[in-house]
N, C-alpha and C positions, 0 to 999 in steps of 0.2 A: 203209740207205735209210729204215730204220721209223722211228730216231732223228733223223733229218734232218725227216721230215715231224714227228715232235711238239712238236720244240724251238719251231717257230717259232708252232706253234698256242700254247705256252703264255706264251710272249712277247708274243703280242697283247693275250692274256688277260690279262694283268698291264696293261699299259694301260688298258685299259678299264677295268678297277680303281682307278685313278690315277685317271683323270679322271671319276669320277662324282660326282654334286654332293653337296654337304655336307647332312647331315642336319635338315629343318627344326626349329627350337626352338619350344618348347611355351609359352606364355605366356598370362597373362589377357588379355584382352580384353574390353571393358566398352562400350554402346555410351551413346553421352552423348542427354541430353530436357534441355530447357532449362526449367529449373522458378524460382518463388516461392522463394526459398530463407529460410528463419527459422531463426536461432539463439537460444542461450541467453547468458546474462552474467549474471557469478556476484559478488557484493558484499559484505564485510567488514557486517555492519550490531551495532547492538546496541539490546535493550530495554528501551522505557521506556513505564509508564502513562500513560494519554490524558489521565487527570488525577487528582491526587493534591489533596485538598482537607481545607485543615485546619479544624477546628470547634474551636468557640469561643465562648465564655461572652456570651451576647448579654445578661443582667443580672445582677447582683452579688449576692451571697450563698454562703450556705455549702451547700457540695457534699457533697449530702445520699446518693447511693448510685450505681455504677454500673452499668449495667444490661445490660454484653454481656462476652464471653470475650474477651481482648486475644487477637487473630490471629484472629479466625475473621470467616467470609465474613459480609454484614450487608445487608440488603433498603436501598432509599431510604425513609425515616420509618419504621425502627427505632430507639427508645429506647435510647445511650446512657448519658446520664447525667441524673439529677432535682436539679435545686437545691431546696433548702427553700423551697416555694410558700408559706409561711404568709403571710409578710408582704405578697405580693402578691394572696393572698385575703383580705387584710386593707381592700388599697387599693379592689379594687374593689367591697366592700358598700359600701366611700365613695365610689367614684364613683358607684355606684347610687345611695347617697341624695342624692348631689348633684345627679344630674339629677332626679329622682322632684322635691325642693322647686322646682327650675327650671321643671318642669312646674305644677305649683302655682301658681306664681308667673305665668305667662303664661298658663293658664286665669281668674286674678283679672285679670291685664290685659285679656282679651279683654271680661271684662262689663263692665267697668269703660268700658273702648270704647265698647260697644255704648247703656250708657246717655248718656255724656256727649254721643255722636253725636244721640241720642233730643232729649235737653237742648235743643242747639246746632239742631236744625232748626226747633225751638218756639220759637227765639228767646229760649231761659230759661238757655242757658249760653253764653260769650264763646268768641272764635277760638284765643283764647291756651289756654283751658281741654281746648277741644278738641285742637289741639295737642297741647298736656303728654298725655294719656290715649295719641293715637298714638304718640308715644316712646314711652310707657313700655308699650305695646305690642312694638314693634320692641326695646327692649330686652330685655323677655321672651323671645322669639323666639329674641336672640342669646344668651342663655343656656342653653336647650335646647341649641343647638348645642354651645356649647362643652362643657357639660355630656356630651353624648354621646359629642366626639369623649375628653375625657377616660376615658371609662368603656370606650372602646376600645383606647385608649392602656392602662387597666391590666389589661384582659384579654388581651392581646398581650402584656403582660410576663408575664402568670402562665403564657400558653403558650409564653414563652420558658423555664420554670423547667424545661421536659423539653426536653433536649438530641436532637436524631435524628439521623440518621446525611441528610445528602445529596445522597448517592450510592449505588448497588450497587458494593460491594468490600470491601473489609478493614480491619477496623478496627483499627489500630495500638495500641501502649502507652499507658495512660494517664499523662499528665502530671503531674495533681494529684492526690493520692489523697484519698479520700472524708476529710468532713472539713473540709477547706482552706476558706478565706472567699476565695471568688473574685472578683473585681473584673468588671465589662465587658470585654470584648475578652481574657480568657485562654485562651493554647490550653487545651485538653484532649485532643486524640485527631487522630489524622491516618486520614481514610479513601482507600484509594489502590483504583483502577478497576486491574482485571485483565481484564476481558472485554470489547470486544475486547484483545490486547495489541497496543501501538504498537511497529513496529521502525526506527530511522533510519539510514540509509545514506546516502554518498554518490555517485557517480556522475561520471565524465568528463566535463570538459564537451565533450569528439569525439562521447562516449555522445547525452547529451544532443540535438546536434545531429542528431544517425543518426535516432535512437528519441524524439525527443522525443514527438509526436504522439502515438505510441501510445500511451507510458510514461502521457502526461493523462490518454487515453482508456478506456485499458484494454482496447482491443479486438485480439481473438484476442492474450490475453496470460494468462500462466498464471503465477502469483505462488507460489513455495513458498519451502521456511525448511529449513535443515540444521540439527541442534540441536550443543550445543558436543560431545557424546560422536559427531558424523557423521552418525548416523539421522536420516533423514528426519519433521520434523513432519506429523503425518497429517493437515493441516487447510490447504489452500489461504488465500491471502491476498488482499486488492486494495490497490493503489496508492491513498493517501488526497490525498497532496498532496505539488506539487514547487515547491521557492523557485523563485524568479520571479528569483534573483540568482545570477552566479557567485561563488563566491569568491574574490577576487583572488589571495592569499597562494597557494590552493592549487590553484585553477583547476577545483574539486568544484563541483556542484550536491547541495544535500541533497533527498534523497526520502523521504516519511514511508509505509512500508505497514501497513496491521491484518491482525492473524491473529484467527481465532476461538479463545478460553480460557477455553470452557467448566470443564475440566477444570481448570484454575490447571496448567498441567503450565511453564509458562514463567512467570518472574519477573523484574517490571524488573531492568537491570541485565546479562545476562549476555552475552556476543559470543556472535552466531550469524551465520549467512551465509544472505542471500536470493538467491535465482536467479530472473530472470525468462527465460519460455521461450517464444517463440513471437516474439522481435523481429524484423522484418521486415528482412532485410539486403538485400532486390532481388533483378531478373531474373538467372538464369545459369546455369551447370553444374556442378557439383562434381565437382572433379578431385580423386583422391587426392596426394599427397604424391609415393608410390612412381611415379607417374608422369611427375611432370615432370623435365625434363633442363636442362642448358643449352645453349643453341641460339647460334648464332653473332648472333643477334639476343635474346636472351633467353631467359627463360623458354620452352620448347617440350615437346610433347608428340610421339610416334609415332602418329600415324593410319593404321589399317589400311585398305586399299582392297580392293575385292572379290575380286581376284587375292590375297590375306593379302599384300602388301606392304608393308610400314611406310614412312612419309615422315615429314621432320620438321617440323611446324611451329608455327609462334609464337602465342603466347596473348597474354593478355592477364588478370592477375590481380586482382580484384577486393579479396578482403581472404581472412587465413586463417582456417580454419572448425575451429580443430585439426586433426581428421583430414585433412581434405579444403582444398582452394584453391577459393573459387568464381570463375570464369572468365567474363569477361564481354564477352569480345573472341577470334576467332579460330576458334572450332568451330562447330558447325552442328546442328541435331536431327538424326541416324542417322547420325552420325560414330564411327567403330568407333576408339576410343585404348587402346593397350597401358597396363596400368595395375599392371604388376608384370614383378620380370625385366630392367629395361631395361636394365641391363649386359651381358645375354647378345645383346640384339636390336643388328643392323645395318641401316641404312639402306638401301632393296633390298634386303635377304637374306628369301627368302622367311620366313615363321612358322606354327606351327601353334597358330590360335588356341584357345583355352581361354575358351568364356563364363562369365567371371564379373561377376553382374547385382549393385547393390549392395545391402545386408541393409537391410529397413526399420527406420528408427528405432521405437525407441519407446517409450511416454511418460514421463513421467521418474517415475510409480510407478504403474505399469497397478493399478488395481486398489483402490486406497488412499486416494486422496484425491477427499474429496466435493466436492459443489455449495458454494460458497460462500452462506453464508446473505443472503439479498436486504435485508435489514435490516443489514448490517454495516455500510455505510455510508448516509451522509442520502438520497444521492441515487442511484440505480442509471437505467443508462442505458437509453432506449426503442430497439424495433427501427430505427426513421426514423431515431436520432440516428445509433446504430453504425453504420449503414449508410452513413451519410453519411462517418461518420470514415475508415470502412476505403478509403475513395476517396479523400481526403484524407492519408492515409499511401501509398498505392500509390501518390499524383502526388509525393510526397514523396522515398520512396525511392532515385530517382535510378539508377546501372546498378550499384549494390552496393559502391560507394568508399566505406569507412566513416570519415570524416571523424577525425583524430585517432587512426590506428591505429598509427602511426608514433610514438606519443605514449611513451612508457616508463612515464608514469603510466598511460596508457588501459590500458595490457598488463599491469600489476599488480593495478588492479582491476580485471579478467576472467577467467574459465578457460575 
């Protein structure tokens, strides 16, 4: 009888074991804020001096000494090179005494004047008389002048016989070594601008169309330089100037930005890569990657409901953000979406959420790179202006479609 009565209690018990529910699955959950979203876009560029200007023999003679270390850095109106000044302090004791007898000559005309006008109103000198006195006045006159301007003309050559430098920068090899009988117009020396350095990249023209605004502007835009060995150049940049043309062949826009080289630590010439950080890509969410699914209509994500129940539904993707998809259609602010795991979760199957909030970005070198110096470029822009712009790029931005992303050029020059 004992055994009759246990069988069946353990019998039941084993049912109720069977049908107990499945263990909930543990999964992140992350709840979405619909924010400003800015990325970064990273550019092939390389540098080149703002301007490299050659000097050159403004008068002829023989090239008397030079006056600077080839390579080394050189103020604007440092000395060069000296040509033999003799013969043009030769020219202008002669133009000095050319004007000195010119002066002469037109102090005798003036008395000369003075009298025959004297003559001529006593009725004791003719019209014609008086006449001839005034020429030859007004010719006196035009003699000083000429006189003068010659005596300026040879002092400008004899301060041509010191060569200067300019510009601030480097002063290149010399060309002719001392010596040489140099003609007008002979190079000598190339001086090339290193501070700021110029770097030229080009740019999508999808790019363009997205970021153009800003990229003019420069507002909330943060300009930096990778150097060719990956290290970050410690010196912020700004956007100088963007063509106003696409290129047809290639369908780039060129963009011109200056770095501050103080230090000469960069030299025209070398490929580096600029990143600009703070592009304005529009309103939305950022979805990770490990989130989205494919949805019978698209792109979908898992929304958690208050009960932790997942549902599926459809997005709407803006552009990709690497990590992250920013989503610009379909979710909501305090929409809880499964954001990892989604091979384990089912549709109704309860979950046991896991908050995970996203990590803050941040800045692409906390720490490192300074103010940009307010003199970098001619023009630095007023609070009214930015302020104007940044309203001007926010009506711009559109819902985060970044125009040309589809492009296989746009996706190569970006990271």
């Amino acid at each position: 009888m004992l055994a009759l009565l246990v069988l069946p209690g353990c019998a039941a018990e084993s049912d109720d074991e069977d049908d107990a529910a499945p263990e909930a699955v543990e999964v992140p959950v992350r709840e979405m804020v619909s924010e400003l979203v800015s990325i970064s876009r990273t550019y092939t560029a390389r540098t080149r001096s703002p301007r490299e200007v050659e000097v050159r023999a403004r008068v002829s003679g023989v090239l008397e000494s030079r006056r600077y270390d080839e390579g080394e850095m050189v103020e604007r109106g440092t000395e060069l090179f000296r040509i033999d000044p003799s013969p043009y302090a030769v020219q202008v004791r002669s133009a000095q005494a050319s004007l000195e007898r010119a002066e002469a000559e037109q102090r005798q005309a003036e008395r000369e004047w003075e009298r025959v006008l004297d003559l001529y109103e006593d009725n004791a000198a003719s019209g014609r008389e008086r006449d001839e006195a005034r020429s030859q006045l007004e010719l006196g006159e035009a003699a000083v002048a000429e006189a003068e301007a010659a005596l300026a003309e040879a002092r400008l050559d004899l301060d041509y016989t010191s060569v200067t430098a300019p510009l601030e920068g480097v002063a290149g090899l010399e060309e002719r070594p001392e010596g040489s009988l140099l003609q007008a117009g002979d190079l000598l020396t190339t001086v090339t601008q290193l501070d700021p350095i110029r770097t030229d990249f080009a740019i999508p023209e999808g790019h363009l169309t997205a970021y153009g605004p800003q990229i003019r502007s420069g507002v909330g835009l943060t300009v930096v330089l990778t150097l060719p060995d990956g290290s970050l150049y410690p010196h912020q940049g700004q956007i100088d100037v963007t063509e106003t043309a696409v290129d047809e062949a290639t369908g780039m826009v060129e963009v011109r930005a200056l770095f501050p080289n103080r230090e000469v630590q960069l030299l025209p010439g070398q490929f580096v890569r600029v990143t600009l950080s703070g592009l304005m890509a529009g309103h939305g969410m950022r979805v990770p990657h490990a989130a989205v699914i494919e949805g019978s209509d698209g792109a979908a994500v898992y929304v958690v409901d208050d009960d932790d129940i997942p549902h599926v539904r459809p997005i709407q993707i803006g552009m990709d953000l690497d990590e992250d998809f920013l989503v610009t259609a379909g979710l909501s602010d305090g929409d809880r979406i499964v954001v990892g795991g989604v091979a384990g979760v089912e549709e109704g199957e309860r979950i046991e959420p896991r908050d995970a909030p996203r990590e803050t970005e941040e800045p692409v070198s906390p720490g490192v790179l300074p103010e940009v110096a307010p003199d970098l470029l001619d023009e630095v822009m007023d609070p009214e202006t930015e302020a104007d712009a940044v309203e001007d790029i926010l009506d711009g931005v559109g819902n985060g479609a970044e125009p040309g992303l589809d492009d296989p050029d746009g996706d190569e020059a970006s990271d």
